[in-house]
C-alpha positions in Angstrom: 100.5 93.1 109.1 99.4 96.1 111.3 97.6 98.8 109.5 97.7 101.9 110.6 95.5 105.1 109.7 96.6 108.0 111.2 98.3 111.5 110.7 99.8 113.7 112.6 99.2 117.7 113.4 102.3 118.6 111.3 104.1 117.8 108.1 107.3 116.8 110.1 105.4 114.5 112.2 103.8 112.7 109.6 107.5 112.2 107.7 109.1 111.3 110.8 106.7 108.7 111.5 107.4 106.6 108.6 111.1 106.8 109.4 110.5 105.3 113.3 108.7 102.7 112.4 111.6 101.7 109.8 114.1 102.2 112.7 112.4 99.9 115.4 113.8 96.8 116.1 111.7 94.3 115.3 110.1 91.9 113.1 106.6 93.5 112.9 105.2 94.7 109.3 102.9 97.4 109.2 100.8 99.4 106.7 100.6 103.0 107.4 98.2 105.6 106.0 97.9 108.7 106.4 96.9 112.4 104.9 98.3 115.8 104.7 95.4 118.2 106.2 97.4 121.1 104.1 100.1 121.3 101.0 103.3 120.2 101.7 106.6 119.6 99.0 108.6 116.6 100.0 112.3 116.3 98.3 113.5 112.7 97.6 116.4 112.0 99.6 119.0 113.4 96.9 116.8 115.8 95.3 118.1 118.8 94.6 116.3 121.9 96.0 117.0 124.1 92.9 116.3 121.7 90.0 113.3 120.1 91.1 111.3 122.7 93.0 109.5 126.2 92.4 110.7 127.2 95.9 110.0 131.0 95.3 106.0 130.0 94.8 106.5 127.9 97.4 107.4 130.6 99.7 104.7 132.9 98.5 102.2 130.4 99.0 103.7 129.3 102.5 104.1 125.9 101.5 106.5 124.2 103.7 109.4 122.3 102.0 110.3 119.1 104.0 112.6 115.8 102.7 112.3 112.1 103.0 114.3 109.3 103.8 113.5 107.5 100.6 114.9 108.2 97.2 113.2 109.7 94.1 111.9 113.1 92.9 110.2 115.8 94.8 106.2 115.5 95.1 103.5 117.6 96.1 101.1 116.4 99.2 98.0 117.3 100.7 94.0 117.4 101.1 93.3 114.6 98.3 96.5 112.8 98.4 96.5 109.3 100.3 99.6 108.5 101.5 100.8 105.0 102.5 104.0 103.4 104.1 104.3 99.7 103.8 107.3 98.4 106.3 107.9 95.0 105.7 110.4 92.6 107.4 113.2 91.3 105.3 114.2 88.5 107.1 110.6 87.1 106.5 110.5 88.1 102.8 114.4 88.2 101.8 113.4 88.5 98.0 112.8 91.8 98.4 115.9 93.1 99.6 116.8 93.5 95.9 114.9 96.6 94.9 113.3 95.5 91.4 111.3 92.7 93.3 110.6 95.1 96.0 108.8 97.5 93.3 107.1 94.7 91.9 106.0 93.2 94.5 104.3 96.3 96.9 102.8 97.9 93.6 101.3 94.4 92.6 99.4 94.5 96.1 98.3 98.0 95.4 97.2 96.8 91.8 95.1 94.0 93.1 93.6 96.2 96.1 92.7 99.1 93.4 90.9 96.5 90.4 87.7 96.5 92.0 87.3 100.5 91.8 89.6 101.4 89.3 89.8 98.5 86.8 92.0 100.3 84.2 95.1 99.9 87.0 98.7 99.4 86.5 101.9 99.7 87.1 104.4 102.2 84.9 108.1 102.6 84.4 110.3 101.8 87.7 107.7 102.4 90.3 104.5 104.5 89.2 100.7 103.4 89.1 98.9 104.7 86.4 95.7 104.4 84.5 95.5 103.1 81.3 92.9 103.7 78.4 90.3 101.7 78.0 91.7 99.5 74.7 94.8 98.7 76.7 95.5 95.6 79.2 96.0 96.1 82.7 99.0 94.4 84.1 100.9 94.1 87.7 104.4 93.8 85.9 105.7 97.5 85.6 107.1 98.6 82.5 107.1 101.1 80.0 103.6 101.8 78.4 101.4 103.9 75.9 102.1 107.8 76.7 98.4 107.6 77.0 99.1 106.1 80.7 97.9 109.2 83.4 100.0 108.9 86.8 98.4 108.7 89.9 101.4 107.1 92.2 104.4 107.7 92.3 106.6 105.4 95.1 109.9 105.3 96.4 112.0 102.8 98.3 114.6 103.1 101.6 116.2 99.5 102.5 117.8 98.8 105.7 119.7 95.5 106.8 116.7 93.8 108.2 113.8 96.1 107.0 111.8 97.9 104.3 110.2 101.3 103.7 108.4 101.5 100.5 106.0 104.2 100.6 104.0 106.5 98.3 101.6 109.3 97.2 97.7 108.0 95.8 96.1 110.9 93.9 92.8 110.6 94.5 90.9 113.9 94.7 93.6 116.5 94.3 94.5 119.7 93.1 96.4 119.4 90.3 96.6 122.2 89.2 99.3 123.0 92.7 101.6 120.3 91.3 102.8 122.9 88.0 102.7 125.7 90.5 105.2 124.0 92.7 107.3 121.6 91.0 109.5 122.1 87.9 109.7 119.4 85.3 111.8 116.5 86.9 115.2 115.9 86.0 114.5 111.8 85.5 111.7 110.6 83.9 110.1 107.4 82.4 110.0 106.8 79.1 106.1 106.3 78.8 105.4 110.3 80.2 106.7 111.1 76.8 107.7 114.3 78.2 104.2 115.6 78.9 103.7 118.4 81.3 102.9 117.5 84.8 99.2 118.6 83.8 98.8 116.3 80.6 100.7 113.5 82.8 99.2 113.1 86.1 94.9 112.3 87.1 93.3 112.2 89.7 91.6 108.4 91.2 88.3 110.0 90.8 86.9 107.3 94.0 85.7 107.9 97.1 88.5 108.7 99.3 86.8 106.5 102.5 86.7 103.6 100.0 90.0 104.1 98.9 91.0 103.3 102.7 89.0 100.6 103.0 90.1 98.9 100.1 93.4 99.3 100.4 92.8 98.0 104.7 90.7 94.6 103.6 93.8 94.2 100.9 96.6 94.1 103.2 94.7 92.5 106.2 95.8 89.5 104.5 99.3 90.0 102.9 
């Protein structure tokens, strides 16, 4: 596995990154992180503009609007907001070509990387980390929880013959009071956000965002 920690000057870049290292054509894995230096809305590759953005605030604000290769609903990025693309080899782990044991899997590693700062870490729904109260078990099977679960991840998943993008957003000191100002309430949504807001549904890490990297790094060194 090749970690990588790195961003780019621009939004684009940083989005078109991911995608290249999906595309090349061979059989190494990496782990790639990397973090928006301003805000940036990113549309899931079928999102609809309309339903699941606030673009007229988003123009007022001059927050650029980009899309991914990967499915899922739009997100808001930026200062505070790790990012990470794991690109893993198919032919080497075949399993998870079939996209439930793909989401399992990856958010299992980030589960196990995250217990010894967050200890309250799970996984949610289809493909969300979250923290659970204190009076609730933490688990690495995802599934459908207490609507007392707070997001802090949400992931998304493009599969090509041979290889795998799974990447995703960690919320670790971030404004979230931009997400409400940006985004309208998704179309899709698990069954454990209840329907809360964004603001009475998503939280914040709370670490250190240099030992979030690290972490995360000495977790995936050996994977």
């Amino acid at each position: 596995m090749e970690l990588l920690d790195v961003t780019f000057p621009t939004p684009a870049e940083n989005l078109a990154f991911d995608e290249e290292l999906l595309d090349r054509d061979n059989p190494h894995e990496f782990l790639r992180l990397w973090e928006s230096p301003l805000p940036i809305v990113v549309l899931g590759r079928s999102s609809k503009l309309e339903v699941e953005v606030n673009q007229p605030a988003c123009i007022r604000l001059s927050v650029p609007i980009l899309r991914r290769v990967s499915g899922g609903a739009a997100i808001v990025a930026g200062p505070g907001c790790l990012m990470y693309a794991a690109i893993l080899d198919l032919e080497r782990r075949p399993e998870l070509a079939a996209v439930d044991r793909a989401h399992a899997w990856v958010l299992g590693q980030f589960v196990q990387a995250l217990k010894p700062l967050v200890p309250n870490v799970s996984c949610a729904g289809t493909s969300d980390l979250v923290l659970l109260p204190k009076e609730h078990t933490p688990r690495e099977t995802c599934g459908d929880l207490s609507n007392m679960a707070r997001k802090f991840s949400g992931n998304s998943i493009r599969l090509k013959r041979k290889r795998l993008l799974y990447h995703g957003t960690l919320l670790y000191d971030f404004d979230l009071t931009s997400i409400p100002r940006l985004l309208r309430m998704p179309p899709r949504h698990p069954a454990y956000r209840d329907n809360r807001p964004h603001e009475n549904f998503l939280t914040n890490l709370t670490v250190d965002g240099e030992a979030l990297r690290e972490t995360i790094i000495e977790h995936w060194r050996g994977v």
